[in-house]
TIZAKOL-526945 format. One line per field, with one value per residue (C-alpha): x, y, z; residue in three letters. Coordinates in steps of 0.5 Angstrom, whole numbers. Example, Ala and Ser with C-alpha at 12.3 -4.5 7.8 and 13.67 -1.06 7.14 Angstrom:
BEGIN
u = c(25, 27) $
v = c(-9, -2) $
w = c(16, 14) $
rest = c(ala, ser) $
END
This chain:
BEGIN
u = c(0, 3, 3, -1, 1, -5, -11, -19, -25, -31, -36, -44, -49, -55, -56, -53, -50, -43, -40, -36, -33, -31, -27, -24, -21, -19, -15, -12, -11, -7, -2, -1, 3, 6, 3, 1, -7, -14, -20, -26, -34, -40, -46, -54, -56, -57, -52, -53, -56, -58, -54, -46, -40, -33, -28, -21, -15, -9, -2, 6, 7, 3, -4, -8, -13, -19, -18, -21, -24, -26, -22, -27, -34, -37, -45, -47, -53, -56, -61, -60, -54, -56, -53, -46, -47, -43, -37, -36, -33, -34, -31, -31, -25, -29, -30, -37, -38, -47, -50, -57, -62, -59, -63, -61, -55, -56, -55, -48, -45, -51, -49, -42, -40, -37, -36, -41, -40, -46, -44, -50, -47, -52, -55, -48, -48, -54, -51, -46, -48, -48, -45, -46, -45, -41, -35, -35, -35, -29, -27, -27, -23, -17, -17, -17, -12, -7, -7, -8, -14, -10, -8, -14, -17, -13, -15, -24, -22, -18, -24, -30, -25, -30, -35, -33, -30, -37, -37, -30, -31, -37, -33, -27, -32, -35, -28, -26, -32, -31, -24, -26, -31, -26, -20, -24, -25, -20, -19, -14, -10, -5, 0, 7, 9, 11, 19, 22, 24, 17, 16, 10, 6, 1, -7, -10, -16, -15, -19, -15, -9, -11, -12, -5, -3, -6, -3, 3, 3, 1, -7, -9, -16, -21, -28, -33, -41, -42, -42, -41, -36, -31, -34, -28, -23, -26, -28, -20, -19, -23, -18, -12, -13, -14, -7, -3, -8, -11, -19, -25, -31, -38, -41, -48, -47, -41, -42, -40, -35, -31, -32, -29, -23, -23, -22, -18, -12, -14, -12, -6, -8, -7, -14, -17, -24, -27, -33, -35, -39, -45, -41, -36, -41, -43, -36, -34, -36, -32, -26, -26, -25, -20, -17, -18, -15, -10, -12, -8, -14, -14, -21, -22, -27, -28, -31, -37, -41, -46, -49, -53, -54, -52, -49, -46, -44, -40, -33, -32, -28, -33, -32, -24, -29, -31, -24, -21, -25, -31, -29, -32, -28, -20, -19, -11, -12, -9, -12, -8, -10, -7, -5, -6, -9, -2, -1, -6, -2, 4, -1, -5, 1, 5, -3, -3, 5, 3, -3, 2, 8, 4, -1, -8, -13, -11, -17, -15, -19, -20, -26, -30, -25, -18, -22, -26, -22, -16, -9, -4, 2, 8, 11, 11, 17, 17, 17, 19, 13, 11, 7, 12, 8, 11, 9, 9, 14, 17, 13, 15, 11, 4, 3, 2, -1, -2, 6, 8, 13, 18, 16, 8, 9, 7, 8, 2, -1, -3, -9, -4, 1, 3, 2, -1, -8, -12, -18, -18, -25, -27, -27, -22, -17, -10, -4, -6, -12, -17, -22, -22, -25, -19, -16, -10, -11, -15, -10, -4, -7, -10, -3, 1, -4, -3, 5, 6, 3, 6, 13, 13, 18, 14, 19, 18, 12, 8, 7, 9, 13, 14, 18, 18, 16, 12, 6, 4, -2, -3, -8, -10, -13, -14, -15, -7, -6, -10, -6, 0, -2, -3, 3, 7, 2, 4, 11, 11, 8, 14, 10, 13, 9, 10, 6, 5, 0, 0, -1, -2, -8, -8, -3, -2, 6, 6, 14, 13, 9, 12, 19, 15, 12, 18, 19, 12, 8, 1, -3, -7, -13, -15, -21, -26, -31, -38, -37, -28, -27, -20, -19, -22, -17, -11, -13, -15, -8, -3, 0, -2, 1, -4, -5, -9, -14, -20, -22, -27, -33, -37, -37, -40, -36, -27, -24, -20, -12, -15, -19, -13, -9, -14, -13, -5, -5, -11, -7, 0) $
v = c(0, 6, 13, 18, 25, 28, 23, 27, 25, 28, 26, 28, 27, 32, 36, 33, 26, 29, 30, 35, 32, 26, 31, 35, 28, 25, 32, 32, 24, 26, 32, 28, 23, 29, 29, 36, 36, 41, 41, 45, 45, 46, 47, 48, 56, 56, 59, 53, 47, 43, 38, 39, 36, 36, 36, 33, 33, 30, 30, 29, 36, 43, 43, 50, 48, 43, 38, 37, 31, 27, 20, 17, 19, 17, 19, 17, 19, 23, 28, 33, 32, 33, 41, 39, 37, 42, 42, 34, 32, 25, 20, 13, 13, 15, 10, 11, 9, 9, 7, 3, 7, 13, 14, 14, 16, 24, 24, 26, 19, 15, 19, 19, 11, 11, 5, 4, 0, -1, -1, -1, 4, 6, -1, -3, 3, 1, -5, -1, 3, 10, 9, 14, 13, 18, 14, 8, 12, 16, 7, 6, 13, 11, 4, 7, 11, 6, 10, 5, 5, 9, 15, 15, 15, 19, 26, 23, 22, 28, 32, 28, 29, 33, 27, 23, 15, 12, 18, 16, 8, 9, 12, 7, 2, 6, 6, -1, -3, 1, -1, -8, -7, -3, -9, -12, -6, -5, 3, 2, 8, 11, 17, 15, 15, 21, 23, 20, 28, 30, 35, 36, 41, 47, 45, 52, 56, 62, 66, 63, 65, 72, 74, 70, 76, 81, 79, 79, 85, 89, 88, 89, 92, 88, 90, 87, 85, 76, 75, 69, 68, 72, 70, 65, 71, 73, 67, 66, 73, 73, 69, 70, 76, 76, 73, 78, 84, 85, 86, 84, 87, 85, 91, 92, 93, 93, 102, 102, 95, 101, 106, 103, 100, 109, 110, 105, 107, 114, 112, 109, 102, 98, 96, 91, 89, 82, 83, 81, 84, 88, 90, 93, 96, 100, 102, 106, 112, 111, 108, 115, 118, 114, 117, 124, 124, 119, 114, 107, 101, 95, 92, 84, 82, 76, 76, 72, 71, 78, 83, 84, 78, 73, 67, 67, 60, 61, 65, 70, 76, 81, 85, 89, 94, 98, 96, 100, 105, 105, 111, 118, 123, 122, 117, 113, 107, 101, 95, 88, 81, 74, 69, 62, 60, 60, 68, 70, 71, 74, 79, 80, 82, 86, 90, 92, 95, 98, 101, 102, 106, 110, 111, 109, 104, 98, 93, 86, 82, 75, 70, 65, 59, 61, 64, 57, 51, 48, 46, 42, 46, 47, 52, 60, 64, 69, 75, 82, 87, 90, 97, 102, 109, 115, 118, 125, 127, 133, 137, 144, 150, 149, 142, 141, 134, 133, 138, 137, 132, 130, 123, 125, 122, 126, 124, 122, 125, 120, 122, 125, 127, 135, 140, 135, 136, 137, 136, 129, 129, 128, 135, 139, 142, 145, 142, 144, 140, 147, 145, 149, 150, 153, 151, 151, 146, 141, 141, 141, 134, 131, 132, 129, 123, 120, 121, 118, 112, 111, 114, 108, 102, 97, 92, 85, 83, 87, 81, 73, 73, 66, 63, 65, 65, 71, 68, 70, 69, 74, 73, 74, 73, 65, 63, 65, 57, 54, 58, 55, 49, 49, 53, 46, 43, 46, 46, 39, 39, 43, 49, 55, 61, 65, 67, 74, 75, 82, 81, 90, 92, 99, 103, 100, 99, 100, 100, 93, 91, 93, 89, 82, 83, 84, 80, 78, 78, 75, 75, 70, 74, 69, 71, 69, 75, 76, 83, 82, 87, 84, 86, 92, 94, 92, 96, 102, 102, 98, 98, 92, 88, 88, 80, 80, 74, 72, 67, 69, 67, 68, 63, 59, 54, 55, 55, 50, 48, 44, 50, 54, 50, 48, 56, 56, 50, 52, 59, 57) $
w = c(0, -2, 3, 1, 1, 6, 7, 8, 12, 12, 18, 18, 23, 24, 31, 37, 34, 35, 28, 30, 36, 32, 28, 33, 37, 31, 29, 37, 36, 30, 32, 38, 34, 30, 23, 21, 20, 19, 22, 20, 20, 16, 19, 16, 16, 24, 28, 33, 33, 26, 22, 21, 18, 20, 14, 17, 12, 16, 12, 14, 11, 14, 11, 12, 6, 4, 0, -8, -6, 0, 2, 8, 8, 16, 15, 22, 20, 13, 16, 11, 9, 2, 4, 4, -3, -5, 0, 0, -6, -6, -12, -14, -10, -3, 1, 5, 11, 12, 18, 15, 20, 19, 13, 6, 4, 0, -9, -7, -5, -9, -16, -14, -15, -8, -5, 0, 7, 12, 20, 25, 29, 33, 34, 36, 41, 44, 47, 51, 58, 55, 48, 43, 35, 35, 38, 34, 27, 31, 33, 25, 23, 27, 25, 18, 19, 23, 30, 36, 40, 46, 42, 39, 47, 49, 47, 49, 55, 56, 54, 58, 65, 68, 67, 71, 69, 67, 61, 59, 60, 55, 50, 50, 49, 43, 40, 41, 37, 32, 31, 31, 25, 21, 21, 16, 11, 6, 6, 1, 3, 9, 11, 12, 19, 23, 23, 31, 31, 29, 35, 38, 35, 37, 36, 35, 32, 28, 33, 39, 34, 34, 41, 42, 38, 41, 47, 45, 42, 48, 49, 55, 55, 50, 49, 45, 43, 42, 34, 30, 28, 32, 39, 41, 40, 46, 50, 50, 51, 57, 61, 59, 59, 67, 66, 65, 68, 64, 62, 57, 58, 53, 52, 51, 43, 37, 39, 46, 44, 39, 44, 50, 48, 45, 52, 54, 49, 50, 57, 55, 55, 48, 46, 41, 40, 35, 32, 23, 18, 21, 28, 23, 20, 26, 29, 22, 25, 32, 27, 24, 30, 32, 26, 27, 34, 33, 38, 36, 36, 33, 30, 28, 23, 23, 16, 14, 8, 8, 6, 12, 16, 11, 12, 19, 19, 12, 10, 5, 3, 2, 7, 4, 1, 8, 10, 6, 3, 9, 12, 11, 8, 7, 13, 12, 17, 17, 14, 15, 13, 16, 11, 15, 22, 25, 21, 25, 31, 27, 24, 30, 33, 28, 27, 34, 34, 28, 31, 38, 32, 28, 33, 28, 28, 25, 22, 21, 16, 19, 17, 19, 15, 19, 25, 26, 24, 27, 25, 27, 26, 27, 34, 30, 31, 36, 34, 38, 36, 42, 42, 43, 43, 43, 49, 52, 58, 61, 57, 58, 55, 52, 50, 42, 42, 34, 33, 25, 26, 22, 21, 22, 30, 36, 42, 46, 53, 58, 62, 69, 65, 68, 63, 58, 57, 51, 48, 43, 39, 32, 30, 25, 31, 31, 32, 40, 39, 38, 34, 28, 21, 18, 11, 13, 20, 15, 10, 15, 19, 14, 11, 18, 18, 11, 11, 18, 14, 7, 9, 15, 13, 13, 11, 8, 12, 7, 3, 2, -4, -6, -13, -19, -27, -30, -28, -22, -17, -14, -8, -1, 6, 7, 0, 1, 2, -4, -9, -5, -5, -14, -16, -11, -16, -22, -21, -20, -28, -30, -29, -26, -22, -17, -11, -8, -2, 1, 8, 9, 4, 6, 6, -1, -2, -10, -10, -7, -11, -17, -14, -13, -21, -24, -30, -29, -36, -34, -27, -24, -18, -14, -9, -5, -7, -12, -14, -15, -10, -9, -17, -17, -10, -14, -21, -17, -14, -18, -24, -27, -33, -39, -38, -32, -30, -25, -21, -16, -13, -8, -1, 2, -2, 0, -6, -8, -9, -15, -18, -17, -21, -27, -28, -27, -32, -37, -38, -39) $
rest = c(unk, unk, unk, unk, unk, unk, unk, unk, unk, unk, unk, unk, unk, unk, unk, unk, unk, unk, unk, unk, unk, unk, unk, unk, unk, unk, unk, unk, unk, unk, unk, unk, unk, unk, unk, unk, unk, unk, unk, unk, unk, unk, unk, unk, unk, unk, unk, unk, unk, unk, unk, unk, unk, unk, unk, unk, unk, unk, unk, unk, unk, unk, unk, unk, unk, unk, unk, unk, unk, unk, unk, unk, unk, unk, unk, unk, unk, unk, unk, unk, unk, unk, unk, unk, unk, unk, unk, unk, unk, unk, unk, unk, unk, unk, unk, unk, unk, unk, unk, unk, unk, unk, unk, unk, unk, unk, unk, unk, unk, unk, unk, unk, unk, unk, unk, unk, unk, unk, unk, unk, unk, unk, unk, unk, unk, unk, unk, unk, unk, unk, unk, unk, unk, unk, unk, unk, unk, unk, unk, unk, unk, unk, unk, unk, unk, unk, unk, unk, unk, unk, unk, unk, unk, unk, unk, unk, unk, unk, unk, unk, unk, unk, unk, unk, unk, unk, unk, unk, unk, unk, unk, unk, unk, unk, unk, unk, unk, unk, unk, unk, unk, unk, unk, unk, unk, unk, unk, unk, unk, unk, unk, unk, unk, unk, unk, unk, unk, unk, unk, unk, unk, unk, unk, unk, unk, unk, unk, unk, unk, unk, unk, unk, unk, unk, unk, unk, unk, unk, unk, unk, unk, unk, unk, unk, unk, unk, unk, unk, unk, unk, unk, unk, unk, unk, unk, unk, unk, unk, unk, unk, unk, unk, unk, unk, unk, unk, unk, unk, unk, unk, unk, unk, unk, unk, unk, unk, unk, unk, unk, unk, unk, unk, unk, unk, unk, unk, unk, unk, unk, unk, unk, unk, unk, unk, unk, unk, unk, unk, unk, unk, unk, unk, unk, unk, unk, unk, unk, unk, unk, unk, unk, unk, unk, unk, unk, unk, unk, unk, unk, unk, unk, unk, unk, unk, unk, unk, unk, unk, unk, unk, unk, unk, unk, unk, unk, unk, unk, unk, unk, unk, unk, unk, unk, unk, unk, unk, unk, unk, unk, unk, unk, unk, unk, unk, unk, unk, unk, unk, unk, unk, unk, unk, unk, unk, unk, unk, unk, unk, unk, unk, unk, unk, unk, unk, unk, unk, unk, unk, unk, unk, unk, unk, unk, unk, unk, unk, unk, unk, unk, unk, unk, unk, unk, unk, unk, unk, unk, unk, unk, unk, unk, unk, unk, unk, unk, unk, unk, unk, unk, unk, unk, unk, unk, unk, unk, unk, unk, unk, unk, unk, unk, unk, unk, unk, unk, unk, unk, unk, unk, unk, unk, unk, unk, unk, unk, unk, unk, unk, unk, unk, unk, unk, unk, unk, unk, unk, unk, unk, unk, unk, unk, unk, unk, unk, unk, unk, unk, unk, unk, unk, unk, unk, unk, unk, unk, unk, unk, unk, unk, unk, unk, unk, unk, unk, unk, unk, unk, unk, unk, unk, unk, unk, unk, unk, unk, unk, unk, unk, unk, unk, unk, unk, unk, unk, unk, unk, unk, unk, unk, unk, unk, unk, unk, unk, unk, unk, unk, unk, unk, unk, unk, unk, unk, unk, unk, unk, unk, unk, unk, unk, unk, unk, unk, unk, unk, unk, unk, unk, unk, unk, unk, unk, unk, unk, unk, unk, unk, unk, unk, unk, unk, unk, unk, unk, unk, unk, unk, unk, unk, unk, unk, unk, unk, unk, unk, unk, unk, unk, unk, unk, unk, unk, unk, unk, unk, unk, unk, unk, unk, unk, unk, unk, unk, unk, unk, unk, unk, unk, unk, unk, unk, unk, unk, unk, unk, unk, unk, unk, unk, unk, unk, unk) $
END
């Protein structure tokens, strides 16, 4: 049987059936033996309750997007399951594992001319005291993949501790069953062993990666309302915050979450709050004024499918447009977007110094696809980004708190401060902070406030710039790790292209760009969007070469690393 380069499970059940615990333990049983792996789910339109899958990819290489195809499909039961029709690509060469009382298995494995096995699991989970079908699927998907019955426990019984040995019994029992039954299935497929050096590795969210960035960037105050997606930033924050002294509040709304954390760094307290599309949307005006008084903030979205409510459960990338171009009148603020579950830390972290350095809002555009799913990964490289805000000390004489410096950076005045009192509003002002309606006042702050952010040095994280070839694939955010995924394909055809992902949107870095593009002749955009906003962002802002190409589509459907591909190899 010859190793395979990564293995896909997907597992589907209706609400309470436990799919998504399956999937997690079967990700936690597989990092803890050192192979790379991504969980994610999918879920019906409901925020909570309903159907769901979980969609595993394991590998002996770092893996940060879906596959093309599924190789082991688990239905412990078929309730609607026709939903994910579009998601769960099954084969001929998918193997099926359907439970004959779970009702009939949905068009997308009957037309597929997939291998269908039938196992009992819930009948055979009512021969065990508190048995659940769910673990004997997740019995079955461990003996499929060779890992033992005690690695694939260990992670179950870590989870139901608090439950007591009663809980944990049963669902070893449940495992146990499931790897009898699988040892006389012919899955026909297995990953290569892990290295004895592997090391262990990181078993993490986007959205638990992000607040761990912030963290270590220097955010002590947090502010936020609940929405899907990006509610688990805060759970995480709430604890580790206290941790390190710092404070999480739930507000009352995404109004007061944006002004709290104003008053916060106003104070002097670096500040974040998480929110997605409609909370973003609440916050433009208080984000202008953290503009105009150039009081650092930064402001996660967790982006989902929209406009309005939308589809919360689903990723999309639409929101770049009120990022970037949100702001009444002439707002420059920063806009940086994190390219894979463990880059959201990095950006996270590097957002919050920028924010801190240049004393400005930052927006971080995250999404449901990096911020919900988990990825086995390798340990990030710490990195020294830590707020350094120029702060006012010994002031002498009358305290100018917006002064034209050289580099566009005054220093700020914390609350106490002798002699550093001023007024920090949304109206025009003096350098001294005076409201005024002078032109010259205007014109010299809007000045400041737009050098100060396209003369910084942002250094070689504006971007990942990756191989060579005079195509390039230019994209960005989580669909970052699709096009990698096929330009390594293409490569292995003989076909060579280049990656360019800009990690900062706004300011935009024409020079850079321009640099990463040269002896590029054709360009390939790949996004994640209806309307090609990515697309339109760069023609407004960058010199593009005549030969440009699009791949975009809205969600909920990620786009795959074969789509990505199809496009490379059709354009050669």
């Amino acid at each position: 049987m010859a190793a395979s380069p990564s293995i896909s499970i997907a597992i589907v059940g209706s609400g309470g059936a436990g799919a998504l615990t399956t999937g997690n333990s079967l990700l936690e049983a597989a990092c803890a033996i050192g192979w790379h792996g991504l969980f994610t789910r999918t879920l019906g339109p409901q925020i909570r309750g309903g159907e769901a899958a979980a969609l595993v990819r394991l590998a002996v290489h770092p893996v940060e997007c879906l596959p093309d195809r599924f190789d082991l499909l688990i239905g412990i039961d078929w309730l609607n399951a026709h939903r994910f029709g579009s998601e769960i690509q099954v084969t001929p060469g998918t193997l099926v594992i359907s439970d004959p009382q779970g009702g009939d298995p949905p068009p997308m494995v009957t037309r597929s001319g997939a291998r269908i096995v039938e196992i009992p699991m819930k009948q055979m989970a009512k021969a065990i005291r508190d048995g659940r079908p769910n673990m004997i699927a997740l019995g079955i998907a461990g003996r499929l993949l060779g890992l033992g019955v005690d690695q694939v426990v260990a992670p179950i019984a870590k989870r139901l501790a608090d439950k007591g040995p009663a809980a944990i019994e049963a669902s070893q029992a449940g495992i146990k069953v499931g790897f009898g039954v699988a040892a006389g299935i012919d899955f026909g497929m297995q990953l290569a062993a892990p290295s004895a050096s592997a090391t262990r590795r990181w078993l993490l969210s986007g959205n638990e990666a992000t607040a761990l960035g912030a963290i270590r960037g220097g955010v002590r105050f947090a502010a936020a309302y609940p929405i899907t997606p990006a509610t688990e930033v805060l759970e995480w924050l709430a604890p580790s915050l206290a941790k390190v002294g710092g404070v999480l509040l739930q507000a009352e709304d995404e109004l007061a979450a944006i002004n709290m954390i104003i008053g916060s760094s106003f104070g002097g307290t670096p500040a974040l709050t998480a929110t997605s599309g409609p909370g973003l949307s609440l916050m433009i005006e208080a984000l202008g004024l953290a503009t105009s008084a150039e009081i650092p903030i930064v402001v996660v979205d967790v982006m989902r499918g929209g406009p309005s409510t939308g589809i919360p459960t689903k990723s999309e990338q639409a929101d770049l447009n009120i990022a970037v171009y949100g702001l009444h009148g002439d707002a420059p603020h920063l806009v940086l977007a994190p390219q894979s579950i463990g880059d959201c830390m990095f950006t996270t972290q590097w957002a919050t110094y920028l924010a801190e350095t240049l004393q400005s809002p930052a927006i971080v555009l995250s999404d449901q696809f990096m911020g919900q799913a988990r990825a086995a990964i390798d340990r990030p490289a710490d990195v020294a980004f830590i707020g350094a805000r120029s702060v006012a000390t010994d002031i002498v004489g009358a305290y100018e708190r917006y002064a034209l410096a050289a580099n566009g950076i005054s220093p700020m005045a914390i609350p106490g401060t002798r002699g550093g009192q001023y007024t920090a509003d949304g109206l025009t002002h003096s350098e001294r902070g005076i409201p005024t309606s002078g032109a010259a006042d205007h014109r010299a702050q809007l000045d400041k406030r737009r050098d100060k952010l396209e003369h910084f040095n942002f250094g070689d994280h504006w971007a990942m710039v990756e191989g060579a070839g005079d195509l390039a694939v230019l994209t960005w955010g989580s669909v970052t790790s699709s096009a990698r995924e096929a330009i390594g394909r293409a490569a292995a055809d003989g076909i060579n292209a280049r990656l360019i992902a800009p990690r900062l949107l706004l300011p935009t870095q024409p020079e850079r760009l321009q640099a990463a593009l040269d002896g590029v002749k054709r360009i390939l955009v790949v996004e994640q969007t209806h309307g090609g906003q990515f697309h339109r962002y760069l023609r407004a802002h960058y010199d593009l070469p005549a030969q440009v190409r699009v791949l975009n589509r809205p969600g909920p459907v990620p786009i795959t690393a074969g789509e990505v591909y199809r496009a490379i190899t059709e354009w050669r």
